[in-house]
TORKOLKE-324740 format. One line per 10 residues: number of its first residue (from 1); their letters; for each residue x, y, z of N, C-alpha, C. Coordinates in steps of 0.05 Angstrom, whole numbers, padded with zeros to 5 digits. Each point is the difference from the previous one (the first is absolute). Example, Ala and Ser with C-alpha at 12.3 -4.5 7.8 and 13.67 -1.06 7.14 Angstrom:
BEGIN
1 = AS = 00264:-00114:00156:-00018:00024:00000:00018:00024:00000  -00007:00021:-00014:00016:00024:00001:-00015:00022:00014 $
//
This chain:
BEGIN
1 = XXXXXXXXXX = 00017:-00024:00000:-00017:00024:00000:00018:00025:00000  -00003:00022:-00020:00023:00024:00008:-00007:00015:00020  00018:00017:-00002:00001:00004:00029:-00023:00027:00010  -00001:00013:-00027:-00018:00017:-00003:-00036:-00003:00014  00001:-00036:-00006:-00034:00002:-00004:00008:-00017:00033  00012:-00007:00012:00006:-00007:00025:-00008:00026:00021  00016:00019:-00008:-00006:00032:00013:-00032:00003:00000  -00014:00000:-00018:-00022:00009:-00006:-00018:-00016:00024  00004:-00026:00004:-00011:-00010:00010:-00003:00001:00025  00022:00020:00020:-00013:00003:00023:00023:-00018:00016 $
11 = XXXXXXXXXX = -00002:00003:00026:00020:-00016:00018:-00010:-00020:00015  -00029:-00017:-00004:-00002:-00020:00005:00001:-00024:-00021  -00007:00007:-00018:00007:-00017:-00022:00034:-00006:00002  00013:00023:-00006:00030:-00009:00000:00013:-00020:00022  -00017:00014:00022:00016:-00019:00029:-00016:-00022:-00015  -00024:-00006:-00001:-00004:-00031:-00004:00008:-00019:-00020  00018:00026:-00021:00019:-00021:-00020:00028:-00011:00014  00008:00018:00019:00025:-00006:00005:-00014:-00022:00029  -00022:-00004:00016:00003:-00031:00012:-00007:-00010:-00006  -00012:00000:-00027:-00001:-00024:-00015:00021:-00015:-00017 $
21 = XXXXXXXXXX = 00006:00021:-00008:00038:-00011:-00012:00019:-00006:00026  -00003:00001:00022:00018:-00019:00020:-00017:-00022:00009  -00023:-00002:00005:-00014:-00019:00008:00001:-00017:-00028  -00006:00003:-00014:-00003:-00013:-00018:00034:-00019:-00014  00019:00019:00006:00031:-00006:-00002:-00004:-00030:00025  -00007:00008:00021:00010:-00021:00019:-00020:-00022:-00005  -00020:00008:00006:-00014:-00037:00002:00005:-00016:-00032  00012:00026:-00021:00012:-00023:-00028:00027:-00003:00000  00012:00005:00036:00024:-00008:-00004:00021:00012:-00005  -00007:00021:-00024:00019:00015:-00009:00023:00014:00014 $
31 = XXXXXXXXXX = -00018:00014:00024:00009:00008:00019:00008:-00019:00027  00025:-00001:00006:00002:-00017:00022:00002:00010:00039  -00011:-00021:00013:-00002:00012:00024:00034:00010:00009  -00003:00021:00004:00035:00011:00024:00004:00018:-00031  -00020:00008:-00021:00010:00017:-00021:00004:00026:00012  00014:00021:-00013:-00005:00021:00011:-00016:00012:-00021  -00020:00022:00015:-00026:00015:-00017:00028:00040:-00007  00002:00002:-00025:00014:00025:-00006:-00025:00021:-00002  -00009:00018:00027:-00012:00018:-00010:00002:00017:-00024  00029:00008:00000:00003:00026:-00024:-00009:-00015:-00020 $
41 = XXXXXXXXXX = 00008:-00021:-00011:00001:-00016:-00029:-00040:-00010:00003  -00007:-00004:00025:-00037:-00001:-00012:-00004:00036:-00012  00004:00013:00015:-00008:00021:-00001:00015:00021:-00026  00018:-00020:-00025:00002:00010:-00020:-00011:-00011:-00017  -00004:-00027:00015:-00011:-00021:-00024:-00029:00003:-00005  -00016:00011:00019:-00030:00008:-00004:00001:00029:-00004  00014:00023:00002:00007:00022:00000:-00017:00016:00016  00002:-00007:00024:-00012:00007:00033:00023:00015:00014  -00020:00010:00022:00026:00005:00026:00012:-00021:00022  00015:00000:00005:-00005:-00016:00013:-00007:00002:00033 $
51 = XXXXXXXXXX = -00016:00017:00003:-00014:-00003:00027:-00019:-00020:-00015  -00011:00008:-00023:-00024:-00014:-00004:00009:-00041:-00009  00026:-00008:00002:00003:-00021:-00001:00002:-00013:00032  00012:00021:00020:00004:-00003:00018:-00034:-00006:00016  -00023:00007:-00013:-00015:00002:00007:-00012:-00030:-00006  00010:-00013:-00013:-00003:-00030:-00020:00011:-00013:00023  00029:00000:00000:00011:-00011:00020:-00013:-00006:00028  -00005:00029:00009:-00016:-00012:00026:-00026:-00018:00004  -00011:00011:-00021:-00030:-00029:-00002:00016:-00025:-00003  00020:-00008:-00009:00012:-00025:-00009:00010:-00014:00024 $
61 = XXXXXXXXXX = 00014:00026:00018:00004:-00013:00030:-00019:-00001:00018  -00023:00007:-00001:-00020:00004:00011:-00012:-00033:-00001  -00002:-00006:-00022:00005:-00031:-00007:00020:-00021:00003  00024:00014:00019:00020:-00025:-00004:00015:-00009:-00017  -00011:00020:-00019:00016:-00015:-00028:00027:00013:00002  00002:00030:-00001:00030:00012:00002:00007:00013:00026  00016:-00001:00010:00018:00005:00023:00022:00025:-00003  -00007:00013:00016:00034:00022:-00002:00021:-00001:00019  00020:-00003:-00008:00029:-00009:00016:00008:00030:-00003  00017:-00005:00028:00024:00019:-00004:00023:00001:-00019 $
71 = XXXXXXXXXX = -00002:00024:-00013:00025:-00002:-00020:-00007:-00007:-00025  -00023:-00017:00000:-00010:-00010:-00029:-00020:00008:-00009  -00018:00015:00019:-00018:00002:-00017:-00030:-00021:-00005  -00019:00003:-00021:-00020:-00025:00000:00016:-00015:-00015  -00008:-00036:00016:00008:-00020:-00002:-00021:-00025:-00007  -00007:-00011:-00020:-00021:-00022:00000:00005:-00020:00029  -00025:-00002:00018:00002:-00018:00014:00012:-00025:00000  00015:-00010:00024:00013:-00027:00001:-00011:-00016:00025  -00028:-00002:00005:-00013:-00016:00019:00022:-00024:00010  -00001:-00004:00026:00016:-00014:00008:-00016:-00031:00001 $
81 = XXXXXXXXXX = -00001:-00028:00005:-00005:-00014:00003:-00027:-00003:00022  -00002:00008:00025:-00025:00000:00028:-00016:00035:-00018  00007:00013:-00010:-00021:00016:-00010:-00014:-00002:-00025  00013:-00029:-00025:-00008:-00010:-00014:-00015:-00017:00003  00002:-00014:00017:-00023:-00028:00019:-00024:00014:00010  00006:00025:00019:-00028:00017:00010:-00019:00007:-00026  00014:00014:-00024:-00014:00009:-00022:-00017:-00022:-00006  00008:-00017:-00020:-00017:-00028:00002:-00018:-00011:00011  00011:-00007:00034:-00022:00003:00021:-00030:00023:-00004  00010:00018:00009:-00027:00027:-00011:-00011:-00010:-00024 $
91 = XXXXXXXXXX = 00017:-00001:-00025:-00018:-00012:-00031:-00012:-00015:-00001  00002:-00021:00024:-00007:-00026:00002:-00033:00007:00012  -00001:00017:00018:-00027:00006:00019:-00016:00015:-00021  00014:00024:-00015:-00021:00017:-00004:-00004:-00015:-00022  00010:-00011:-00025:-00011:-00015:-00013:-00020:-00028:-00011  00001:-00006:00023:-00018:-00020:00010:-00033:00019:-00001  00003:00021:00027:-00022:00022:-00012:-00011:00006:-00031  00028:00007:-00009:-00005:00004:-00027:-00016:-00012:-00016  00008:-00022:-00007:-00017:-00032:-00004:-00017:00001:00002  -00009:00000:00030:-00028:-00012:00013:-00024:00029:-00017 $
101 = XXXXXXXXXX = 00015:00019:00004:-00020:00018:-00009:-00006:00002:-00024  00023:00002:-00014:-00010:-00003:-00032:-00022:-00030:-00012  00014:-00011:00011:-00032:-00028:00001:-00020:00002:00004  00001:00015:00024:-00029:00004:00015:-00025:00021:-00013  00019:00018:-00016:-00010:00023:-00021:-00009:-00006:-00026  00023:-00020:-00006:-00005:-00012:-00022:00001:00019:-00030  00014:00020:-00001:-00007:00025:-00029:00003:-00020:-00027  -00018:-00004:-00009:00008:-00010:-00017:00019:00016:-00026  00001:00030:00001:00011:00012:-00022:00036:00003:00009  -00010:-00003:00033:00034:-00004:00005:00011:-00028:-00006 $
111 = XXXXXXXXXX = -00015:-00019:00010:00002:-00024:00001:00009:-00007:-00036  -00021:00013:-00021:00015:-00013:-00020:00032:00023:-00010  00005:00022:00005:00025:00013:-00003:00018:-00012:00009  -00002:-00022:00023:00012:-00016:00021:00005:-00018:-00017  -00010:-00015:-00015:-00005:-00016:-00019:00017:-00005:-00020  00003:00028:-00012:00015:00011:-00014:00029:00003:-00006  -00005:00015:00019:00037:00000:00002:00009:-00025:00013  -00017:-00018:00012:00016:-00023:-00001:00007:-00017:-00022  -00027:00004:-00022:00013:-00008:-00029:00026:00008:-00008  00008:00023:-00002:00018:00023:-00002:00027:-00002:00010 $
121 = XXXXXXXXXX = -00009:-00014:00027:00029:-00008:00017:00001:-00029:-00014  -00011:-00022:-00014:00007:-00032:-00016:00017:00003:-00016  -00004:00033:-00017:00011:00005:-00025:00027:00007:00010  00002:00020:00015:00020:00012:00003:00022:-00020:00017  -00015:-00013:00020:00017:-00022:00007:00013:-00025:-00025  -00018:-00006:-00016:00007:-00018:-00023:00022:00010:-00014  00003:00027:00001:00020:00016:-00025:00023:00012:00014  00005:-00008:00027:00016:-00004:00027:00009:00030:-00006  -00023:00019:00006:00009:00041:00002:00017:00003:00022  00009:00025:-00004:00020:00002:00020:-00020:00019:00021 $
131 = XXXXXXXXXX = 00008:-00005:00023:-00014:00014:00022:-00025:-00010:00004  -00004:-00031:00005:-00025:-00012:-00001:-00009:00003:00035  00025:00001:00010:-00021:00004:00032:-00004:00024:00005  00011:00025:-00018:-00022:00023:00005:-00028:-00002:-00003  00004:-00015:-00034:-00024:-00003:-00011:-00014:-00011:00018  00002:-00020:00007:-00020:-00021:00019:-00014:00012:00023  00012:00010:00014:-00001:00016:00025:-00027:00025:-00015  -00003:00007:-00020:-00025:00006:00001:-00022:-00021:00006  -00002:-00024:-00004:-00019:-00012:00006:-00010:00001:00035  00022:00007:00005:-00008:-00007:00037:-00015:00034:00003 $
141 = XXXXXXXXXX = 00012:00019:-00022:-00010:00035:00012:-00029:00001:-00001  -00004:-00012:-00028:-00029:-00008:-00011:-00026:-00009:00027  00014:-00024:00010:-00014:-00013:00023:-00001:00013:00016  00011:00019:00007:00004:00024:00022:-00026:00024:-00008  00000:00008:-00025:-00021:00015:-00006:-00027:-00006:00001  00003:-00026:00005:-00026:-00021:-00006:-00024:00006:00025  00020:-00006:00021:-00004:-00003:00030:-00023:00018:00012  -00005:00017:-00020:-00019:00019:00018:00004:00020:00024  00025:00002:00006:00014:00009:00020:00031:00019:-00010  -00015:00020:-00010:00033:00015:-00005:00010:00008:00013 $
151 = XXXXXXXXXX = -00007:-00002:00034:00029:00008:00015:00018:-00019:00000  -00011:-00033:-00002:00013:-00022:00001:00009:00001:-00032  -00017:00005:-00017:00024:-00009:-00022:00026:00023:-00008  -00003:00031:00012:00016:00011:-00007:00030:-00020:00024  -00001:-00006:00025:00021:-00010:00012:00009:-00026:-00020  -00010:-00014:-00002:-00003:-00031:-00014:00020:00011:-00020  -00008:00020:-00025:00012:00001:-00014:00030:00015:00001  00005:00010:00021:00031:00013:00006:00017:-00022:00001  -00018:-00020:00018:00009:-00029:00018:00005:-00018:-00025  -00008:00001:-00030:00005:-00013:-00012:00029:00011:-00020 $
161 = XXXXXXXXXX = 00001:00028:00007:00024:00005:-00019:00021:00005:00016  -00006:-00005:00028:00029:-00004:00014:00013:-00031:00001  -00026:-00015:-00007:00005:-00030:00001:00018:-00007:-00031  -00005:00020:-00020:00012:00003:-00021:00029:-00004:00002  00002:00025:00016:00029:00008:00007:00014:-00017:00012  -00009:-00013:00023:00012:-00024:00015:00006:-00030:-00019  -00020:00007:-00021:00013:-00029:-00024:00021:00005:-00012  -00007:00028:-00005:00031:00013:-00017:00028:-00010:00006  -00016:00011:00033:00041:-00015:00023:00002:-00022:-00004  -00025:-00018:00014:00013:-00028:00013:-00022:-00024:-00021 $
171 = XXXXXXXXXX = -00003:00003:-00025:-00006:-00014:-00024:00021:-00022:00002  00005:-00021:-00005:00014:-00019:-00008:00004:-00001:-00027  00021:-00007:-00006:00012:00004:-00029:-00013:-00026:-00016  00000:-00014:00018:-00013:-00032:-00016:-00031:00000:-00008  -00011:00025:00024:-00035:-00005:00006:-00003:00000:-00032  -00034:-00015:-00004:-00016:00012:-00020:-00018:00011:00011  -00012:00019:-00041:-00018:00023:00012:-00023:-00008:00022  00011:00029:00023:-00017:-00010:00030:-00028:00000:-00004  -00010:00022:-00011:-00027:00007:-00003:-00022:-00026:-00020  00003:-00020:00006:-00013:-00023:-00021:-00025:00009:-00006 $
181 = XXXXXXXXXX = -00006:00000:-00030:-00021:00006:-00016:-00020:-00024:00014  -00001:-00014:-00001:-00017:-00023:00004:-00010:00007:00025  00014:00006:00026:-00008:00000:00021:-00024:00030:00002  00016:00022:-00016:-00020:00024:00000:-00027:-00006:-00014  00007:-00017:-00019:-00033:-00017:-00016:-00015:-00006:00016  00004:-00025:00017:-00017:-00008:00021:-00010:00022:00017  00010:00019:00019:-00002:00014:00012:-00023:00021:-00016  00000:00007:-00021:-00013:00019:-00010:-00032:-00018:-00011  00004:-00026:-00002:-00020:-00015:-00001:-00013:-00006:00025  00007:-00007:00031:-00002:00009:00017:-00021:00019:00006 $
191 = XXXXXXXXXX = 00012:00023:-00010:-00018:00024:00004:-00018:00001:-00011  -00008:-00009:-00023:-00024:00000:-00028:-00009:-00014:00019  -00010:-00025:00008:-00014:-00010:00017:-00009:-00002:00021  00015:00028:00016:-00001:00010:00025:-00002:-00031:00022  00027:-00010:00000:00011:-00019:00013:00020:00008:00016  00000:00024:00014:00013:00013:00021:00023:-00013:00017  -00015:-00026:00016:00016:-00010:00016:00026:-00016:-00013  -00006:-00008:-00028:00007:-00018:-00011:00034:00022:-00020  -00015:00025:-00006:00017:00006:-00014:00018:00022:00020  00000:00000:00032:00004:00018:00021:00031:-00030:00001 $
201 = XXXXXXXXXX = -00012:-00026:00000:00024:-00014:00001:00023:-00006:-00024  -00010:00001:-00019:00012:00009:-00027:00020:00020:00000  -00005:00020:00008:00013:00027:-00005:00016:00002:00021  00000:-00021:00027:00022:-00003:00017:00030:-00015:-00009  -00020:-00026:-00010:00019:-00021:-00016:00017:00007:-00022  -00007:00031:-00011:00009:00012:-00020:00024:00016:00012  -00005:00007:00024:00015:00029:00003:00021:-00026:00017  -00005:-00022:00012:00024:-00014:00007:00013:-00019:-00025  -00008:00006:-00020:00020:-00004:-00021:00026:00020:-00010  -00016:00024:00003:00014:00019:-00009:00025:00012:00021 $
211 = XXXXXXXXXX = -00003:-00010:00033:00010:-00005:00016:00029:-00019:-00006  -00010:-00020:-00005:00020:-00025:00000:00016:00003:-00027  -00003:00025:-00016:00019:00002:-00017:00019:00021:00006  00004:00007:00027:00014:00023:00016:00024:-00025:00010  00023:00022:00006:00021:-00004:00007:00007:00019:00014  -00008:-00009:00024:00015:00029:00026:00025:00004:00008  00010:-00024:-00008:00033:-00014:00003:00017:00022:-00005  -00014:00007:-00032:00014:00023:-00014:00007:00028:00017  -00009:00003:00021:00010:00032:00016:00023:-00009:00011  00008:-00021:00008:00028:-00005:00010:00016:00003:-00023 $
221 = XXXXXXXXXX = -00001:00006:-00022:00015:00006:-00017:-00002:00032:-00019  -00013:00014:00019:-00008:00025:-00004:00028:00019:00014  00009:00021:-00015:00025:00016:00014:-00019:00020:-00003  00015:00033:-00006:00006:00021:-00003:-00009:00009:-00029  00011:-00018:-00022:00008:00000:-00021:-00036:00013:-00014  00003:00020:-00013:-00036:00001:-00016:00006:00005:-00023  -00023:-00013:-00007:00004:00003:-00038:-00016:00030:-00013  00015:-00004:-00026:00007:00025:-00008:-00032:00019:00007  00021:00023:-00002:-00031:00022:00008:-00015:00002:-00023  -00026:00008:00012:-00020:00004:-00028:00001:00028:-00012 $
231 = X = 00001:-00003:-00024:00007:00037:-00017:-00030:00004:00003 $
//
């Protein structure tokens, strides 16, 4: 977009290009946790001020996602191992909610969008895209909207892109893709038939898959060392 019609648009639009271009950098990876965030370089690269990136930044830590160190500056989160387990834990409760409510409601116009992009995620899994557990991880945001409850789905959904972040770290190099198409099928079938209890245990059995493809091991092998900063 130039930079011209960026201006025009006002300073909420722009901040919400630039967290969406870091949010969107990390849960595809691109961006790695312990990166460092270069204010000046967002704030030429959208052609902002940068109070107004600094203003990005703090919603981001506000979320957990970026952290400010001394000396450095914003830093992409590096959740340690007991605050990666608590995350999970919490995903584990409010999503269960999640579930139960979207069944219980039953929308069918969400229910088939739900539908949808799970087609969407067969394809994209079949043609092995890159950044498939960003992608996927909309399926769980979706279920969150479902719920009837947007104070619970706005938490649910932070809770799902910090869980992002924590795959980023402690992913296993061997895992396959965590997010299984098949398993979000059932689950979203589940819901079409408002089988609550049934798909409340589903979506547990899911999120302890996506669990057991973690490697916490990996922080004992965590230094100092961060990868390159983001321009």
């Amino acid at each position: 977009m130039p930079a011209e019609d960026r201006l025009q648009r006002g300073p909420t639009p722009a901040e919400d290009e630039i967290y969406e271009y870091i949010t969107r950098g990390i849960v595809s990876k691109s961006i790695r946790p312990g990166s460092r965030i270069r204010e000046a370089a967002l704030a030429e690269r959208f052609n902002v001020g940068r109070a107004r990136v600094r203003r990005v930044l703090r919603r981001l830590a506000e979320l957990d996602v970026i952290e400010f160190r001394l000396n450095r500056g914003a830093c992409v989160s590096r959740p340690l191992p007991a605050e990666s387990r608590a995350v999970f834990q919490t995903r584990r409760v409010l999503e269960a909610e999640a579930v139960r409510g979207a069944a219980r409601l039953r929308d069918n116009d969400a229910i088939s969008n739900l539908e949808t992009f799970v087609q969407r995620e067969i394809i994209a899994h079949s043609k092995r895209r890159s950044g498939l557990t960003a992608f996927s991880s909309g399926f769980h945001t979706m279920v969150a909207d479902m719920c009837g409850n947007p104070v619970l789905a706005k938490i649910l959904k932070q809770l799902v892109h910090r869980c992002v972040l924590i795959q980023a770290l402690y992913e296993r190099q061997s895992a396959r893709t965590i997010c299984l198409v098949d398993e979000h099928a059932e689950i979203a079938r589940m819901i079409r038939e408002g089988r609550a209890k049934d798909a409340v245990v589903a979506m547990d059995r899911h999120i302890d898959h996506i669990e057991d493809s973690l490697d916490y091991s990996k922080a004992e092998l965590m230094d100092d060392a961060s990868p390159a900063p983001v321009a």
